[in-house]
N, CA and C of each residue as an Amber inpcrd file, in Angstrom:
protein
   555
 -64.8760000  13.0640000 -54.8490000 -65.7050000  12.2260000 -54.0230000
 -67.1370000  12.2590000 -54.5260000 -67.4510000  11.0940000 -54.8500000
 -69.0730000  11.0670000 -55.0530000 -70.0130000  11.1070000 -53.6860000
 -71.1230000  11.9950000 -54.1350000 -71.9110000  12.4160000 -52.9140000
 -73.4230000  11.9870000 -53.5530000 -73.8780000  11.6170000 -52.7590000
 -75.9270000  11.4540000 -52.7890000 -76.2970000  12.8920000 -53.2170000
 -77.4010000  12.9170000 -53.7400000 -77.6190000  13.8780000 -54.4030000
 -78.1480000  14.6220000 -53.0400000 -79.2470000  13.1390000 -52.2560000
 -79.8910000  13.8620000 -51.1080000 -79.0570000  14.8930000 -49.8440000
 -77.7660000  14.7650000 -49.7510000 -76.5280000  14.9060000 -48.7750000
 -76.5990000  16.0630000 -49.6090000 -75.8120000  16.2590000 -50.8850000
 -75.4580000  17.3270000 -51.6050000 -76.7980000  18.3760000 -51.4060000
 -78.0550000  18.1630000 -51.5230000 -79.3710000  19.0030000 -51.5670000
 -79.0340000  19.5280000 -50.1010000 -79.0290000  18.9170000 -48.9130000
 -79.0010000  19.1570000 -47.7960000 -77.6560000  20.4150000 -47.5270000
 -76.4430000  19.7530000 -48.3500000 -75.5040000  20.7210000 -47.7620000
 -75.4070000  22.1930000 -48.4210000 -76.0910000  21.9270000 -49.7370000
 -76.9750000  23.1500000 -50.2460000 -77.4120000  23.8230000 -49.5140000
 -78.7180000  23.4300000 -49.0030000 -79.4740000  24.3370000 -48.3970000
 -78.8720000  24.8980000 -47.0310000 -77.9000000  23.8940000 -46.3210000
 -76.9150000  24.9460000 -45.0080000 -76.5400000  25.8750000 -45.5320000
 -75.8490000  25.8680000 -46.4580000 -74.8370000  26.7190000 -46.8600000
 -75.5970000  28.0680000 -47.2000000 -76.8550000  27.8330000 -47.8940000
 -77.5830000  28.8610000 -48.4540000 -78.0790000  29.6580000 -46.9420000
 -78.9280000  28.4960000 -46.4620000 -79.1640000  29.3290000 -45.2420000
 -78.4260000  30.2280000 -44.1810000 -76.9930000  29.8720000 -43.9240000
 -75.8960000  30.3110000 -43.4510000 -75.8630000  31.6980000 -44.2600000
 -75.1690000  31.5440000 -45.3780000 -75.2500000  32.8800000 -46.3570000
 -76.8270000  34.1140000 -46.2830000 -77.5140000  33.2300000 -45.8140000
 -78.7750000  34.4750000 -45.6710000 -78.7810000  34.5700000 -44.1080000
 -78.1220000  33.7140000 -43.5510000 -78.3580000  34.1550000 -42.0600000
 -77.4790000  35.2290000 -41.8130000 -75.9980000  35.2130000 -42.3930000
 -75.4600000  36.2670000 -42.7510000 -75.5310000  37.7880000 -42.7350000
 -76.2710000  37.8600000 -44.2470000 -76.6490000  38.5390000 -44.5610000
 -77.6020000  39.1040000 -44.0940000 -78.7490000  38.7220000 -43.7870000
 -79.7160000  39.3010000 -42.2690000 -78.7740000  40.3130000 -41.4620000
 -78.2090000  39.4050000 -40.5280000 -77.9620000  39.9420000 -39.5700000
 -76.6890000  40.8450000 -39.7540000 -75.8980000  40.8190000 -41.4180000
 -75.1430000  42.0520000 -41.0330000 -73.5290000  41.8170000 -40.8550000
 -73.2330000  40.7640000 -39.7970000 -72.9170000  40.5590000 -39.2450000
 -71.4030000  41.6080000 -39.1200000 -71.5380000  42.5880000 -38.3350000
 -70.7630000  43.7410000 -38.0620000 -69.8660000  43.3780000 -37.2430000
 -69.7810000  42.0200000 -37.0510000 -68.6020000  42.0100000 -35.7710000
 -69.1160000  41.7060000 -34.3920000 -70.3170000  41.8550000 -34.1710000
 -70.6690000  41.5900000 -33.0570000 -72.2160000  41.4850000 -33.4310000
 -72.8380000  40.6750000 -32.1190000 -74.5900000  40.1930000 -32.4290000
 -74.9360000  41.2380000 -31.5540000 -74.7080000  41.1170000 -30.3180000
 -75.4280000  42.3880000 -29.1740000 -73.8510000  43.6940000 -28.7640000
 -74.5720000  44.3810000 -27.9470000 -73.9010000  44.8600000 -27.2270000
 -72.7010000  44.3840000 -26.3000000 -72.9110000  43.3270000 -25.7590000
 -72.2440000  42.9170000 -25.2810000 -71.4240000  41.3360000 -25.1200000
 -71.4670000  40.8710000 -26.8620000 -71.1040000  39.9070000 -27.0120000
 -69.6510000  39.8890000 -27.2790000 -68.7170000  38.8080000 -27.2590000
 -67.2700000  39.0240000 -27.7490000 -66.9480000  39.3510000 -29.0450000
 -65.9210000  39.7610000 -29.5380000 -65.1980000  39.8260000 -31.0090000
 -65.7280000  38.7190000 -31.5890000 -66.2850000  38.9160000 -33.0560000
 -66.2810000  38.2270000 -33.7360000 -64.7290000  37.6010000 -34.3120000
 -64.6350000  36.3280000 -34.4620000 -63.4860000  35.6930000 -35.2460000
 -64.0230000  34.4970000 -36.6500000 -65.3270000  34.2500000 -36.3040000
 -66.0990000  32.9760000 -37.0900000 -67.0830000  33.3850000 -37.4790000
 -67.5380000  33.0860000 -38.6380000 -69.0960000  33.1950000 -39.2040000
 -69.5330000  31.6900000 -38.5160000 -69.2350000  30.9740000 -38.4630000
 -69.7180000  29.3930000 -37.9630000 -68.5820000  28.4490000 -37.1740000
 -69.3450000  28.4130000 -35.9280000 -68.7940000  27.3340000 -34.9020000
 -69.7800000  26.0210000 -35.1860000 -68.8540000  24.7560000 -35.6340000
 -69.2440000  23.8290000 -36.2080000 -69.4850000  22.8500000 -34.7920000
 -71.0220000  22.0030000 -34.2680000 -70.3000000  21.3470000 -33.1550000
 -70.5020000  19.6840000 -34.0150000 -70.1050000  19.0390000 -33.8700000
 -70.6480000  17.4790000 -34.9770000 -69.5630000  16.6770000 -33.9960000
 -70.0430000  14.8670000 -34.0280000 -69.2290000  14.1140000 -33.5330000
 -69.0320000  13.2920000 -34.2790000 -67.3840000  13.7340000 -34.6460000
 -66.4080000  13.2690000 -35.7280000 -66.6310000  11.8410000 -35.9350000
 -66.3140000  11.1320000 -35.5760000 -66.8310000   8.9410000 -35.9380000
 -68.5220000   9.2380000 -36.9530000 -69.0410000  10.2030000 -36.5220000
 -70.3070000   9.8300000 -37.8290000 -70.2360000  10.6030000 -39.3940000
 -69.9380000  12.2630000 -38.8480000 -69.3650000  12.1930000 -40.6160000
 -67.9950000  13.6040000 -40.7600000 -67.1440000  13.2770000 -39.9140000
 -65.9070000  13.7730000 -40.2490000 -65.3620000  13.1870000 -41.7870000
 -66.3090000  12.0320000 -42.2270000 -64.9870000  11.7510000 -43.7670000
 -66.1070000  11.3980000 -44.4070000 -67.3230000  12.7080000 -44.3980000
 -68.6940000  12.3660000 -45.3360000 -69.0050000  13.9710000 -45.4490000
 -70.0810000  13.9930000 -44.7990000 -70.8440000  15.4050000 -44.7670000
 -70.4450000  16.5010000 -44.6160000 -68.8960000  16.5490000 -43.7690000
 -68.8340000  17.7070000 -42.9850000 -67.1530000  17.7330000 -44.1680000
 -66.8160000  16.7090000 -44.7900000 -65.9190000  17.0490000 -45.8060000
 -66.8320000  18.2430000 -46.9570000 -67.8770000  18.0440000 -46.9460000
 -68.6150000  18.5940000 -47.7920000 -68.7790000  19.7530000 -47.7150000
 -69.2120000  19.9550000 -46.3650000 -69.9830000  21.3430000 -46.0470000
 -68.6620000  22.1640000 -46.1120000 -67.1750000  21.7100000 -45.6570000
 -66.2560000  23.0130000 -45.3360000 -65.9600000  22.9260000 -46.5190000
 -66.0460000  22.1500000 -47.8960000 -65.7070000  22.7350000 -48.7750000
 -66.6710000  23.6640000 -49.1750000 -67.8160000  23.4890000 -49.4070000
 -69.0710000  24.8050000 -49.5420000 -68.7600000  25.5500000 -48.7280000
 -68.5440000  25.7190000 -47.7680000 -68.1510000  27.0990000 -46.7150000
 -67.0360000  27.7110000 -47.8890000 -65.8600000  26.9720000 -47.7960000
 -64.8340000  27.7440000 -48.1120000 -65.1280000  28.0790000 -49.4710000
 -65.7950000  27.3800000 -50.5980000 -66.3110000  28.0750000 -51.7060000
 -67.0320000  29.5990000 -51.9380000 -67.7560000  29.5680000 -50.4110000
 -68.8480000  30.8530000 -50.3940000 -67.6930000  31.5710000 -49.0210000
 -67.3600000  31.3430000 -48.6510000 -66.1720000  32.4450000 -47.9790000
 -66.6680000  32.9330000 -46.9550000 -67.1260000  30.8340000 -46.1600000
 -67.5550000  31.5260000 -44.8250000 -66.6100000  30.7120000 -43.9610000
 -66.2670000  31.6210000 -43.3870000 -65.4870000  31.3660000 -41.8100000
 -65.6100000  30.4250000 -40.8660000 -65.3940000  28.9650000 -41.1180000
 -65.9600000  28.1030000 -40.3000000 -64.8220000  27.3860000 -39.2350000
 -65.1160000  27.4160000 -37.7970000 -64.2820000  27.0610000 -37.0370000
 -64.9520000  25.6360000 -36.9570000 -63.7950000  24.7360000 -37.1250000
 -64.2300000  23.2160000 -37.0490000 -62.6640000  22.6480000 -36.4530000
 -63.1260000  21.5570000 -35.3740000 -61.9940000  21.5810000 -34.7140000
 -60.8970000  21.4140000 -35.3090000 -60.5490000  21.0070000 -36.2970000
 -58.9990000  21.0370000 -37.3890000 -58.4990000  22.3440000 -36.5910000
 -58.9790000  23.4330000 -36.3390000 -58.2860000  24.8710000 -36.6020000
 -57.6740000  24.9170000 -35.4940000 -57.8000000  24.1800000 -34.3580000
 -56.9940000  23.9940000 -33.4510000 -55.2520000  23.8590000 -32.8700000
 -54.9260000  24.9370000 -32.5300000 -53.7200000  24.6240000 -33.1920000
 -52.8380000  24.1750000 -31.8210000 -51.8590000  23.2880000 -32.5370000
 -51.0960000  22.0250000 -31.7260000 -50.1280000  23.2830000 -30.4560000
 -51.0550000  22.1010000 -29.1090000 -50.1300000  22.8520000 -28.1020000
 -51.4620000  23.8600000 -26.9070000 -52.4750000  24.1450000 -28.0140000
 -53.2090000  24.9780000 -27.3250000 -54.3810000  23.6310000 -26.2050000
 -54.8410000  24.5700000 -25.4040000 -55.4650000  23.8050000 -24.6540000
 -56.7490000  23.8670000 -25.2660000 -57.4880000  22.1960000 -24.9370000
 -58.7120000  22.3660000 -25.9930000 -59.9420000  22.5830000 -25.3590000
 -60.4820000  22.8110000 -24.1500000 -61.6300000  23.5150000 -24.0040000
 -61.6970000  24.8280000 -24.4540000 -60.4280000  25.6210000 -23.4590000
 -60.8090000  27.1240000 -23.5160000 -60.7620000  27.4420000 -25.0640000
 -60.0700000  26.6740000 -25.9220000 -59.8080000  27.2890000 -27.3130000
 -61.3880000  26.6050000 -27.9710000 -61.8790000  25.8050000 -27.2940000
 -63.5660000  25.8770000 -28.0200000 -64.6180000  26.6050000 -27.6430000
 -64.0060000  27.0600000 -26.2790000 -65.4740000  28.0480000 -25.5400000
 -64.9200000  29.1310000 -26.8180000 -63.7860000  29.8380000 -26.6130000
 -63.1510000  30.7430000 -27.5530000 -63.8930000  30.8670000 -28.7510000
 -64.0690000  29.9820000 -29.5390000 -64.4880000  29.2870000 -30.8850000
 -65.9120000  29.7250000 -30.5990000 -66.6020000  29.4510000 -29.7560000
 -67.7640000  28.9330000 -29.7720000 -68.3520000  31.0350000 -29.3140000
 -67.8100000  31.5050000 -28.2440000 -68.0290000  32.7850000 -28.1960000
 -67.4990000  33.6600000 -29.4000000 -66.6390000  33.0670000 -29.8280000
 -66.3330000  33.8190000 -31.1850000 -67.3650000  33.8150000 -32.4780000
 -68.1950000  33.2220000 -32.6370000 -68.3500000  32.8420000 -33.4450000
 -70.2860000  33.3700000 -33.7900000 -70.6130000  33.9300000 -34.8160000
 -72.2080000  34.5990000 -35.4090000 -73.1450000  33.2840000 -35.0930000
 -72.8680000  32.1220000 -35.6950000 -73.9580000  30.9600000 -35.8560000
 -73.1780000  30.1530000 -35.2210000 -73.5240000  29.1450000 -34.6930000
 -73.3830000  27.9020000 -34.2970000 -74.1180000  26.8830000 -34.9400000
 -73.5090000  26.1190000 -35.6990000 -74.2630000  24.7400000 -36.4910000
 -74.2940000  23.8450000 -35.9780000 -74.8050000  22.8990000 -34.9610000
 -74.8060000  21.8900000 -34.4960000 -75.5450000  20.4170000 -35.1770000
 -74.4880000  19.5560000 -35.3500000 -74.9510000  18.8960000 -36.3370000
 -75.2320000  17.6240000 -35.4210000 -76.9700000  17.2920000 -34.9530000
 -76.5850000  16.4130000 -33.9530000 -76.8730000  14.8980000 -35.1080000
 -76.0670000  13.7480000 -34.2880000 -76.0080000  12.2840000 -35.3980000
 -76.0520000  11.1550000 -34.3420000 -76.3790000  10.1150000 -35.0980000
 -76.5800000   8.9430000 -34.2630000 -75.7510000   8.7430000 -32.8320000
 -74.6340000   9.1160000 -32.8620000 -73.3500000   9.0290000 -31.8130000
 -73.3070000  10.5050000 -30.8920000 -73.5910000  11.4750000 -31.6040000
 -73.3350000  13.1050000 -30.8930000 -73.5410000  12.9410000 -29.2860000
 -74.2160000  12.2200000 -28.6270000 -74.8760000  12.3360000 -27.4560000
 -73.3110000  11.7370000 -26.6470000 -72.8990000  10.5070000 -27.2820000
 -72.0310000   9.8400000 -26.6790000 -70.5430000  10.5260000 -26.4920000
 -70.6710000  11.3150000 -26.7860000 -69.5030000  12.1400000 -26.8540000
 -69.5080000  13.5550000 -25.3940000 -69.2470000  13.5410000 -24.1290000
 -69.1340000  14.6310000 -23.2970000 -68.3680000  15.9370000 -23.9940000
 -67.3870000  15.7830000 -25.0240000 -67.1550000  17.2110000 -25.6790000
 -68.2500000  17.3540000 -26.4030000 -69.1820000  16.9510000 -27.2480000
 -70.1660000  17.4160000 -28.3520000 -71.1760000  18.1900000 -26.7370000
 -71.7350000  17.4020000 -25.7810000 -72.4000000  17.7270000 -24.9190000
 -71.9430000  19.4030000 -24.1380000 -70.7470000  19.3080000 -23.5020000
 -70.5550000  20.4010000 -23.1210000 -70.3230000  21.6900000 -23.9820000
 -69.9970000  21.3490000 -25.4530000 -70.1400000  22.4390000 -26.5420000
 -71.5930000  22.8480000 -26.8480000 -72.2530000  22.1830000 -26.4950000
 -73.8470000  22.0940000 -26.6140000 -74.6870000  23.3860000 -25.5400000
 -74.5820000  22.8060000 -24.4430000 -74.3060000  23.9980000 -23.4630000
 -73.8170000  25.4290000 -23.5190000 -72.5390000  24.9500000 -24.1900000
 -71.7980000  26.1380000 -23.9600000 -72.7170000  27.3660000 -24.9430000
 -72.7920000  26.4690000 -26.1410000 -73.2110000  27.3700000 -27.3020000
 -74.7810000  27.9000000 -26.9420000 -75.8790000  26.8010000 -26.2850000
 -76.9820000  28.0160000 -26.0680000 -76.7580000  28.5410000 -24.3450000
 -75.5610000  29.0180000 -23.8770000 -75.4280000  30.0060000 -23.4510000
 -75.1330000  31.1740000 -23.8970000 -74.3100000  30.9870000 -25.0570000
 -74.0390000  32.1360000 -25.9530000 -75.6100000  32.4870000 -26.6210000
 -76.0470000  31.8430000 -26.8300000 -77.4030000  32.1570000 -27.7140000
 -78.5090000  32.7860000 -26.5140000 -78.5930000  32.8570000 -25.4690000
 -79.0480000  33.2760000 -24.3340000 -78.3130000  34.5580000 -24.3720000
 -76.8940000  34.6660000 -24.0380000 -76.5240000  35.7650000 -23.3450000
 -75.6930000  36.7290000 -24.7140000 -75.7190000  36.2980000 -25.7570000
 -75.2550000  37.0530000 -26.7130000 -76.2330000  37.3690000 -27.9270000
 -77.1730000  36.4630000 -28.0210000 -78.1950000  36.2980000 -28.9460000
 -77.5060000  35.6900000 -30.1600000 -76.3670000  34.7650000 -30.0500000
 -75.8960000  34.3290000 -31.0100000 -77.1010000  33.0020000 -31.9630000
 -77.2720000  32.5430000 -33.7070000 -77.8820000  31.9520000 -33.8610000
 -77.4730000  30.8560000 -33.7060000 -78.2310000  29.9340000 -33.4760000
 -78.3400000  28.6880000 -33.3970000 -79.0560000  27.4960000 -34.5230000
 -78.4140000  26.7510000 -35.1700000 -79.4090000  25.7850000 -36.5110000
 -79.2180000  24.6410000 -35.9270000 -79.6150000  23.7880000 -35.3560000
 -79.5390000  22.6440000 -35.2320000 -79.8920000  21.8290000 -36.7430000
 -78.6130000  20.7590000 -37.1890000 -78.7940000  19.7030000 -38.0140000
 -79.5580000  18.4270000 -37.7290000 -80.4100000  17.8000000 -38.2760000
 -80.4250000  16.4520000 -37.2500000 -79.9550000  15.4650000 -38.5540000
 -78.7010000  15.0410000 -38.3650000 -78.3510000  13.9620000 -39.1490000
 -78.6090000  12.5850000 -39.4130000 -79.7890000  12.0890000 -39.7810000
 -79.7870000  10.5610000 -39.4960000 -80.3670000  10.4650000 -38.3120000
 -80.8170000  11.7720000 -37.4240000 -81.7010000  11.1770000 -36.4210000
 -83.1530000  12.5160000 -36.4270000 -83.7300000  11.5780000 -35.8430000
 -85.0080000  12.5980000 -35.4690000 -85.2300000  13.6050000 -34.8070000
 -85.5530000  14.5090000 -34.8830000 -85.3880000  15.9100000 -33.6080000
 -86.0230000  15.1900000 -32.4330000 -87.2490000  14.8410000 -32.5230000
 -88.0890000  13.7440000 -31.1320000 -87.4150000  12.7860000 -30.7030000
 -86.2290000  12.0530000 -31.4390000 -84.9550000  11.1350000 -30.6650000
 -84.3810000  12.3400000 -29.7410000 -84.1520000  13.5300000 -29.9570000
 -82.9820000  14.1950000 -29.6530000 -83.7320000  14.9650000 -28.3180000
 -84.6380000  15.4860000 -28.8910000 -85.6290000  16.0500000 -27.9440000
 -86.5560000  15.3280000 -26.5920000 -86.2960000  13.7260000 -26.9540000
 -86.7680000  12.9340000 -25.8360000 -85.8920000  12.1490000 -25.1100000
 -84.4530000  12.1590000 -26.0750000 -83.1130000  11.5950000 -25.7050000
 -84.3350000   9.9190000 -25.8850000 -84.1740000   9.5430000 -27.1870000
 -84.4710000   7.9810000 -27.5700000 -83.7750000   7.6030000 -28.3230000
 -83.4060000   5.9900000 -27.9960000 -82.4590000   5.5980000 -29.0180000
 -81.0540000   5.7300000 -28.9650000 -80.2220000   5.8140000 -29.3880000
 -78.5290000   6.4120000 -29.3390000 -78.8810000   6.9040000 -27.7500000
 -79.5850000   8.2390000 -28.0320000 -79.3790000   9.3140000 -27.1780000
 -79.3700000   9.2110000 -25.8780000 -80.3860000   7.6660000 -25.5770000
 -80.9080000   7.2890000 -24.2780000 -79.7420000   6.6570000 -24.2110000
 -79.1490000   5.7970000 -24.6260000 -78.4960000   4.9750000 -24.1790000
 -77.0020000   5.3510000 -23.8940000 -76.9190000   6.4260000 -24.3880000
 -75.7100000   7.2090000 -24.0470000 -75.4590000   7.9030000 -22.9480000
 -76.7740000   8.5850000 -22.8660000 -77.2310000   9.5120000 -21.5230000
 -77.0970000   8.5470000 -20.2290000 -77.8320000   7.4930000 -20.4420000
 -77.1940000   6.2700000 -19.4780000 -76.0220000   5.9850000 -18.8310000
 -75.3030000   5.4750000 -19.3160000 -73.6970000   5.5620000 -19.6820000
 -73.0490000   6.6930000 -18.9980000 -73.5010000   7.9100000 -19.3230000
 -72.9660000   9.3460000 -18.5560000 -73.5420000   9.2510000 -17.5020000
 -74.3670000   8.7990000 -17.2930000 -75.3440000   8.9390000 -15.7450000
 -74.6290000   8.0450000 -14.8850000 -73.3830000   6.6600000 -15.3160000
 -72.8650000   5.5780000 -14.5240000 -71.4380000   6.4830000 -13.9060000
 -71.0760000   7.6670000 -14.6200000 -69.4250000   8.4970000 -14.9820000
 -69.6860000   9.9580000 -14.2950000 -70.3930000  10.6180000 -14.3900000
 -70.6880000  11.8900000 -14.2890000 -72.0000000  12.1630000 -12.9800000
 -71.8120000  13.2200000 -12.4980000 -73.0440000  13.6330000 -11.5140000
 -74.2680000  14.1650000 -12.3110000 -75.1560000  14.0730000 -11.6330000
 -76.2960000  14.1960000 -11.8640000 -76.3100000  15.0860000 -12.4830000
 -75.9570000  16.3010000 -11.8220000 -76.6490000  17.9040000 -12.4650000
 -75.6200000  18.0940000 -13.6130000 -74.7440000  17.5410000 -14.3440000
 -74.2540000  17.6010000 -15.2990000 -74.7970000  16.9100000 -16.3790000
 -75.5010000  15.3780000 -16.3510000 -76.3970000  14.8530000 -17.2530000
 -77.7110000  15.6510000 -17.1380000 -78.1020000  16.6780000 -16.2730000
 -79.3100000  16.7300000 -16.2970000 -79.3740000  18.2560000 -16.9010000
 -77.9470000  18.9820000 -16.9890000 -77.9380000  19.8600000 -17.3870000
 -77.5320000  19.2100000 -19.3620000 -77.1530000  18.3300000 -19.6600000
 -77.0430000  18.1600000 -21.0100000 -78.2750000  17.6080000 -21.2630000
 -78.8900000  17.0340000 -20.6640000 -80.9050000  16.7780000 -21.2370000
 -81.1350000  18.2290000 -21.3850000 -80.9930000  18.9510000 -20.6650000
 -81.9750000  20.2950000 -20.9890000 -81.8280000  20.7950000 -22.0080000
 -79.6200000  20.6640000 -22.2810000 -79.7950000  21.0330000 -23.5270000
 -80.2060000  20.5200000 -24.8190000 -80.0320000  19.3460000 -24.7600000
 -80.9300000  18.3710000 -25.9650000 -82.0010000  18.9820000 -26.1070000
 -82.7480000  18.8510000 -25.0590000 -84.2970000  19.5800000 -25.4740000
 -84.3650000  20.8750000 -26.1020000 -83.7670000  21.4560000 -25.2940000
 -83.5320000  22.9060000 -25.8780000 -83.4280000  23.4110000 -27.2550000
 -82.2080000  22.3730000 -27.5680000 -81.8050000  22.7160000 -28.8620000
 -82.4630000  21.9950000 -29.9560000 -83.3720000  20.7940000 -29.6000000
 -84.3330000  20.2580000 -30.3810000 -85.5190000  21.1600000 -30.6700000
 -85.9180000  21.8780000 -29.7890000 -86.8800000  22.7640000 -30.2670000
 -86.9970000  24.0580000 -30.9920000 -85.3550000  23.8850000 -31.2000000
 -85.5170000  24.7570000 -32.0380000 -85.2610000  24.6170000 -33.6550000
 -85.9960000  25.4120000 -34.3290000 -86.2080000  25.3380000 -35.7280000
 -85.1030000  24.7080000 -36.4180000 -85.2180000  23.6630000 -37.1680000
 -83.6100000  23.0970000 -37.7530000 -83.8030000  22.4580000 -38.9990000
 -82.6380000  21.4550000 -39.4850000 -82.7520000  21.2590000 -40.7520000
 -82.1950000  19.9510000 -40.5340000 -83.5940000  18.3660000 -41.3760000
 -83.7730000  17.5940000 -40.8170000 -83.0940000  16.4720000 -42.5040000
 -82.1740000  15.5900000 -42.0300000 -81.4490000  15.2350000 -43.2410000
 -82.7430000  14.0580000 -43.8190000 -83.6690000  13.7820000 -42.8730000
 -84.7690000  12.8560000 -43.1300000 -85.2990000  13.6720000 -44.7020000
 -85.9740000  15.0640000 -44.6630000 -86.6670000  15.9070000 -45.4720000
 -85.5290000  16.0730000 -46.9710000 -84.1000000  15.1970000 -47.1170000
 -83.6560000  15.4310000 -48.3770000 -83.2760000  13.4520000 -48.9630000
 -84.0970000  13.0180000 -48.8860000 -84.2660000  11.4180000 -49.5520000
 -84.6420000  11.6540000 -50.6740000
């Protein structure tokens, strides 16, 4: 598969960063005291329609080149039920990569994995990288664009304190330090 050089630079530098986030922390099996078994170096969260057959073909082959452990929903196995086997995933797991993209918002599984994961990062100290694929952290962080108009949409389906608990996490996870596919053109 031919790849942009800019995509390829980008999935570089995850991969690198992953491998030193790694390595930092050790990763002994557990982040705190009282976090679960490790099973994953990386709980992947991304919404498949933007680059399940682009970017993220990419990155698990660089994972699996550098021999990191990445739970991406493929690993799911037929029969199991699919929340608890992503909270599972998602408490299992050292880093969480969240790759947010034009569509991520529109998706209530990308949202409640969103959540889920900076609860783990709260109550386990697990890391967190937010990607921003094709969108701006200030789209993501102000919910503009896609994000608004999605959030909308959930606001016509869902109660309040459930959209208002996935804004927080948008914000949340926008502010934190990440890696912006704008910065590899």
């Amino acid at each position: 598969m031919a790849y942009s050089s800019s995509g390829a630079s980008q999935i570089k530098y995850v991969v690198l960063l992953l491998c030193d986030l790694m390595l930092i922390s050790g990763l002994t099996g557990e982040i705190s005291d009282n976090s679960p078994q490790i099973k994953y170096d990386v709980f992947v969260s991304f919404r498949g329609e933007d680059i399940r057959h682009g970017f993220l073909g990419y990155l698990t082959e660089a994972f699996h080149q550098k021999q990191i452990h990445a739970f991406i929903d493929d690993k799911l196995e037929k029969g199991d039920e699919i929340w608890p086997s992503l909270v599972g995933a998602i408490q299992g797991s050292s880093i969480s990569l969240t790759i947010f993209s034009e569509n991520y918002t529109s998706s209530r599984w990308c949202l409640d994995e969103l959540v889920k994961i900076l609860e783990c990062r709260e109550k386990y100290g697990q890391i967190v990288i937010p990607v921003f694929y094709g969108v701006n952290p200030t789209d993501v962080r102000h919910q503009k664009g896609s994000y608004e108009k999605a959030l909308a949409e959930h606001e016509k389906k869902y109660n309040l304190t459930t959209v208002q608990n996935w804004r927080h996490a948008l914000k949340k996870a926008a502010d934190l330090s990440g890696i912006k596919s704008f910065d590899y053109k």
